[in-house]
C-alpha positions as CSV (number, residue, x, y, z in Angstrom):
1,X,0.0,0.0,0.0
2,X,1.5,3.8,-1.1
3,X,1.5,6.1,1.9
4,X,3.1,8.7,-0.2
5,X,-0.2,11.4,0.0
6,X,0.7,14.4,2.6
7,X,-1.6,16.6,4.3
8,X,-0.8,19.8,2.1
9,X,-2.2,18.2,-1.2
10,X,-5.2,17.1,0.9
11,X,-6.0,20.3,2.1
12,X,-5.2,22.2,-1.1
13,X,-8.0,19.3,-2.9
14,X,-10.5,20.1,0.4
15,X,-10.1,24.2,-0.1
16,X,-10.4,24.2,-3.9
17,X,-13.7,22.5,-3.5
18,X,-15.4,24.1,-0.4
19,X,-13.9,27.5,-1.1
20,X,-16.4,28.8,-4.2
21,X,-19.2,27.3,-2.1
22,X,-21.6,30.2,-1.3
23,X,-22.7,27.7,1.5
24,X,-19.5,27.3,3.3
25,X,-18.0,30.6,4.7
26,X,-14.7,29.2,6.7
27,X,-12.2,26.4,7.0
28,X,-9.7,26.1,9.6
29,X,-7.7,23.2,11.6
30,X,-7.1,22.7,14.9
31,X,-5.7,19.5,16.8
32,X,-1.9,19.9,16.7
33,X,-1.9,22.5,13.8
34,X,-3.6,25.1,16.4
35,X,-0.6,24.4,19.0
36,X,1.9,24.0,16.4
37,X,2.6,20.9,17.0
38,X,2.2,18.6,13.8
39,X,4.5,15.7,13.8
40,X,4.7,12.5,11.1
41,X,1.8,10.9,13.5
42,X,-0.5,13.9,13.7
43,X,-4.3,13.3,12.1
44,X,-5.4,16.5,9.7
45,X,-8.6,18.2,12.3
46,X,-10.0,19.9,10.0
47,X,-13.4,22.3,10.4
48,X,-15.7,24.4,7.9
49,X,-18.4,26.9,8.7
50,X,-21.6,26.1,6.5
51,X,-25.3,26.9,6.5
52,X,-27.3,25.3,8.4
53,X,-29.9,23.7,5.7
54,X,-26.8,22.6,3.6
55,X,-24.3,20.8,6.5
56,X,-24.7,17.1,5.2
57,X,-23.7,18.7,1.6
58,X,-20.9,19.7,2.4
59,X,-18.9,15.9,3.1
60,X,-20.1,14.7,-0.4
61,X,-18.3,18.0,-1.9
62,X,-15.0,16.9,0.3
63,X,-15.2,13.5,-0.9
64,X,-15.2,14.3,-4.4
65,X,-12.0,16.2,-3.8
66,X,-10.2,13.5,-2.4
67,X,-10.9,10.6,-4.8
68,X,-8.0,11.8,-7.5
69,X,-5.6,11.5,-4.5
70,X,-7.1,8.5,-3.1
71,X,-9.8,5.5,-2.7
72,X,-10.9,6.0,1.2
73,X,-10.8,2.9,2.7
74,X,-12.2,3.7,5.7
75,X,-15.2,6.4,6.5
76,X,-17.1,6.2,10.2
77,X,-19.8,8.8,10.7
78,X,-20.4,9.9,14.6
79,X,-24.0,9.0,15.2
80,X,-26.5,12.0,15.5
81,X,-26.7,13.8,17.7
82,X,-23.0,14.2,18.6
83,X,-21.9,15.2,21.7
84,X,-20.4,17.9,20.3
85,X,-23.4,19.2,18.3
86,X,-21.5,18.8,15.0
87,X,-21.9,16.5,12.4
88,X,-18.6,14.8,12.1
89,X,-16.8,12.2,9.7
90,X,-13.4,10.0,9.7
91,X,-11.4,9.2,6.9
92,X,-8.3,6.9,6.5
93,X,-7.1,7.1,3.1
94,X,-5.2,4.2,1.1
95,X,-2.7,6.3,-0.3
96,X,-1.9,8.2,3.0
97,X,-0.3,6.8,6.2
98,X,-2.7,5.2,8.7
99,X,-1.9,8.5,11.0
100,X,-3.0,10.7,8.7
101,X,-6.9,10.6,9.4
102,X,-9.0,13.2,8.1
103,X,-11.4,14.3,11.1
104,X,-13.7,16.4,9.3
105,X,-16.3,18.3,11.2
106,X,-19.0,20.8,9.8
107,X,-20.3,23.6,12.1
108,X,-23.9,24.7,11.7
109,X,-23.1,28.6,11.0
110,X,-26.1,29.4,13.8
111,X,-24.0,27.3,16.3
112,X,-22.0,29.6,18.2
113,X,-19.4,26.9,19.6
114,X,-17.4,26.4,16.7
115,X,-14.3,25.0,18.9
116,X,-11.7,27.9,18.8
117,X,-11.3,29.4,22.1
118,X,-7.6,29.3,22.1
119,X,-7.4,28.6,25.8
120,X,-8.8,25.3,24.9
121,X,-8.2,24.6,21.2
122,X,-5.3,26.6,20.0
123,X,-5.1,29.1,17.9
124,X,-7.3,28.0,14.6
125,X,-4.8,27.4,10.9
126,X,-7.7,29.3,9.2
127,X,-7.5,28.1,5.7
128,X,-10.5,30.9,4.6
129,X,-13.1,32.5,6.1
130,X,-15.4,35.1,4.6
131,X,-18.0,35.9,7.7
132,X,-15.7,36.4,10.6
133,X,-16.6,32.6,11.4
134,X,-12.9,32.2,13.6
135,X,-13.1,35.4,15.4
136,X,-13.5,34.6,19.3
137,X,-14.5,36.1,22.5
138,X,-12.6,36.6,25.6
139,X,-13.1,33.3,28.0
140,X,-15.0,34.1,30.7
141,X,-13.2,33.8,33.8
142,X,-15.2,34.4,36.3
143,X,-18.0,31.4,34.5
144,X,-15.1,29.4,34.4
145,X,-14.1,29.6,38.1
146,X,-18.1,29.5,39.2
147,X,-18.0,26.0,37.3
148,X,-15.2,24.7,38.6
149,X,-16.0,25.3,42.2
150,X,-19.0,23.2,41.6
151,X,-17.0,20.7,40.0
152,X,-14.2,20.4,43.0
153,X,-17.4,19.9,44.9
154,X,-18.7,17.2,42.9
155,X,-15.2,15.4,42.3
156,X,-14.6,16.2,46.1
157,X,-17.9,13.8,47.4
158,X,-18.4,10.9,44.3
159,X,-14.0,10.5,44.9
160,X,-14.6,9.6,48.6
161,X,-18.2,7.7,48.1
162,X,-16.3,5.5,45.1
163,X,-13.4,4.6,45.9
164,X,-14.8,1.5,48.1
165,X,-15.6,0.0,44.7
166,X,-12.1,-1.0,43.7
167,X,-11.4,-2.3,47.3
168,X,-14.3,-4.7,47.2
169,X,-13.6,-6.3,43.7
170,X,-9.9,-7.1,45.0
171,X,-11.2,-8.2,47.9
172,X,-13.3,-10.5,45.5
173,X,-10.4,-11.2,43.0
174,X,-12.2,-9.8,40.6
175,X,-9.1,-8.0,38.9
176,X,-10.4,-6.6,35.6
177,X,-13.6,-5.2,37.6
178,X,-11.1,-3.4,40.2
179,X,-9.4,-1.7,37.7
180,X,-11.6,-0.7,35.7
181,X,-13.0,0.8,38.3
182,X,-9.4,2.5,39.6
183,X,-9.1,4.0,36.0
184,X,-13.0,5.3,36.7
185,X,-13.1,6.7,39.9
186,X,-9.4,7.5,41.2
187,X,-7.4,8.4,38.3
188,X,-10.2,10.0,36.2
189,X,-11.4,12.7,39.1
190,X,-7.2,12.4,39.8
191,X,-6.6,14.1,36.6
192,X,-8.9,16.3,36.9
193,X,-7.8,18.1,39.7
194,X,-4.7,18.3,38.6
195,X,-6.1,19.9,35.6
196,X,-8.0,22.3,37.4
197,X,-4.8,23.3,39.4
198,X,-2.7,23.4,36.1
199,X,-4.5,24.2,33.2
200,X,-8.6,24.6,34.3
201,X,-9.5,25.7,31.1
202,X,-9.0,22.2,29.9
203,X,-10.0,20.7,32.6
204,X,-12.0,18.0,31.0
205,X,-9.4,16.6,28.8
206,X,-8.2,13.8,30.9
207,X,-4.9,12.7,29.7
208,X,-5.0,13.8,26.2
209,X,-2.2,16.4,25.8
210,X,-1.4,15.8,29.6
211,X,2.5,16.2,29.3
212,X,2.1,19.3,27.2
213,X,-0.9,20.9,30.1
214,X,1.0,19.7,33.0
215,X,4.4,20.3,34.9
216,X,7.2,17.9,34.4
217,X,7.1,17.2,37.9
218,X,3.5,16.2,38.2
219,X,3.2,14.3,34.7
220,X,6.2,12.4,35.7
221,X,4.3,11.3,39.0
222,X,1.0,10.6,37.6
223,X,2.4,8.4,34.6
224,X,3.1,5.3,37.1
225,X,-0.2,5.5,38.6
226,X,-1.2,4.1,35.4
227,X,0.8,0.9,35.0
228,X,-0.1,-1.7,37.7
229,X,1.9,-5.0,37.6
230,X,0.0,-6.8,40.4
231,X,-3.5,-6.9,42.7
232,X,-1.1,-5.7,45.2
233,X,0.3,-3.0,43.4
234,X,-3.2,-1.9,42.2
235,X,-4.0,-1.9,45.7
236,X,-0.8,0.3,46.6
237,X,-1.4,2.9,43.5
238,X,-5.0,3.6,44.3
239,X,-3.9,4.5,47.7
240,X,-0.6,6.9,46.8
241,X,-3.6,8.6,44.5
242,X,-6.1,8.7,47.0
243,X,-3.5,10.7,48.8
244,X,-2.6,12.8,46.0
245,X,-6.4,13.2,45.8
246,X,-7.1,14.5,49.3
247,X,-3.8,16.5,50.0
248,X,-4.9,18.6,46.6
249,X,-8.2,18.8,47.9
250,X,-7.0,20.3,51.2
């Protein structure tokens, strides 16, 4: 198989076709473009600004640009409605490397959110935009910290009330059970509030992008939490993060 195709041909294709469009007013990436940070395993994020009557036309337009480069030979559509509140679509090409995805997401141009606070997202690689589609506001800080007091609250009560549940599946050798509950309930909230202390405006990103939003110090801590060996040691990593939990807490 040829994995010869790069992303700049890709996106050239992609612009050339959405660009005329009267019903698509911006394209842009994100991902690791927005932090400049693209590497030879970095995906292609890529996001347009259409109408909102004409989203789903938009992927058959992006298709037809890509089939001179390449056959796709893979295509997953997230299920509506996305989390997100986009409409969304994977591609892995034949003629590209197996890194190179094209996430492709369409942003109703009534949707406000159209994932470009930088604080979060980076600063968008805008490809066009006719409207003023990548222009963002100030974060709100003063939401933010409102929020994330309710959160510590939250992550402060369900931590202590959950943590039981690991204990009792060792206790009942049932190893897969007790860890997946470890990765659930200790290291999730774990993260968390170390996000909150480090970088709150991501708070919710668990450990995607953790060694770039988090201090040498603490990644280099947190990364052995995550590689248990033995029952025992599960039971001995749950409790040095408990106490991680509680003395960040206090």
């Amino acid at each position: 198989m040829s994995e010869s195709l790069t992303r700049e041909p890709i996106l050239a294709a992609i612009r050339a076709a959405l660009e005329p469009q009267p019903f698509v007013h911006a394209m842009w990436e994100g991902g690791a473009a927005g932090f400049g940070r693209i590497d030879q395993w970095s995906d292609i994020d890529l996001q347009v600004d259409a109408d909102d009557d004409r989203v789903t036309d938009v992927f058959p337009l992006v298709e037809a640009a890509i089939a001179p480069l390449s056959p796709i030979s893979l295509r997953y559509e997230i299920p509506q409605p996305a989390w997100h509140g986009h409409h969304q679509v994977f591609y892995r090409l034949k003629n590209a490397s197996p890194y190179l995805l094209l996430d492709f997401v369409v942003i109703r141009r009534s949707n406000p959110d159209k994932m470009i606070q930088p604080e979060i997202h980076g600063s968008p690689a805008v490809h066009f935009d006719k409207v003023g589609a990548t222009r963002w506001t100030p974060l709100d800080r003063a939401a933010l910290t409102a929020k994330l007091d309710d959160r510590k609250h939250s992550l402060r009560v369900s931590f202590e009330l959950f943590q039981i549940l690991t204990e009792k599946e060792l206790h009942r050798k049932n190893w897969a059970e007790a860890m997946s509950f470890y990765h659930s309930f200790t290291l999730r909230p774990l993260v968390e509030l170390l996000r909150i202390r480090h970088c709150p405006e991501r708070h919710g990103f668990y450990v995607r992008y953790y060694k770039h939003d988090l201090p040498l110090e603490v990644s280099a801590r947190l990364e052995p939490l995550f590689f248990v060996q033995s029952p025992d040691d599960l039971a001995k990593k749950r409790a040095e993060a408990e106490t991680w939990f509680r003395s960040l807490m206090a």
